[in-house]
Every structure is written in C-alpha cells, then in structure tokens.
N, C-alpha and C positions, 0 to 999 in steps of 0.2 A: 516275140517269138515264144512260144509253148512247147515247148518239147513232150514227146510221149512219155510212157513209161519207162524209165531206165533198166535196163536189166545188167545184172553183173555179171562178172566173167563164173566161169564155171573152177577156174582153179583159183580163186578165191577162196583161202580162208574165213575161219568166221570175221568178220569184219573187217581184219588186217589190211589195210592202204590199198583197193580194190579198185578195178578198171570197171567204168559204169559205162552203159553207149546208149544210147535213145536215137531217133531223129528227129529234122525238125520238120512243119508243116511246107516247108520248101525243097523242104528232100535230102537235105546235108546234115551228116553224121555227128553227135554230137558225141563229146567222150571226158569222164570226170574221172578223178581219185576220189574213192571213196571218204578218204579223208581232209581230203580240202576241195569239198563240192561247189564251190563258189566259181572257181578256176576250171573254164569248161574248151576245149579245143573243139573248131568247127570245120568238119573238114570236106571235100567231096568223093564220091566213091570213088572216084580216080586214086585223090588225093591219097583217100584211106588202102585201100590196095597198095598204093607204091609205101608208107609208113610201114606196113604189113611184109612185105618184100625185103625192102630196108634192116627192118628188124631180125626176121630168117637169113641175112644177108646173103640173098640172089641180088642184089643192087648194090651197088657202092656211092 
C-alpha cells in the first residue's frame, strides 16, 4: 500500500506531535503522529466520522 501525500492538520504547530492523514489507493484513511510516523491508524470514512464524533463527544 502507497499512500498519498500526507498533509497535516492546520492547528499544528511547527512540527510539535502533529496529526498527518493521506489515503490509501483503496480509499481508507490513513492517520500518523507526526512524531512517531511509523505507527499509522487505517480507518474507513465511516470509521473516521464516528472517531471524529467520539472525539467532539456527540457519541459515547
């Protein structure tokens, strides 16, 4: 698997432990810390929406 280009989040600072997302050539989302790039979470848009949800906690 090849992931694209990653881009980072926008409220990243300069370089400070930063959330990176790419996808991959089968369509799932992929998502690093900028500081330990090796460890990559693969998730689906479902997936990534309810994390997203989760997080703003509209879900429990």
């Amino acid at each position: 698997m090849t992931p694209g280009n990653w881009q980072q989040s926008s409220y990243c600072s300069e370089g400070d432990a930063c959330l990176n997302i790419t996808t991959s050539p089968n369509g799932t989302l992929l998502l690093r810390e900028s500081d330990n790039p090796t460890t990559v979470l693969t998730l689906t848009v479902t997936q990534f929406r309810t994390l997203i949800r989760m997080l703003k906690g509209q879900i429990r």
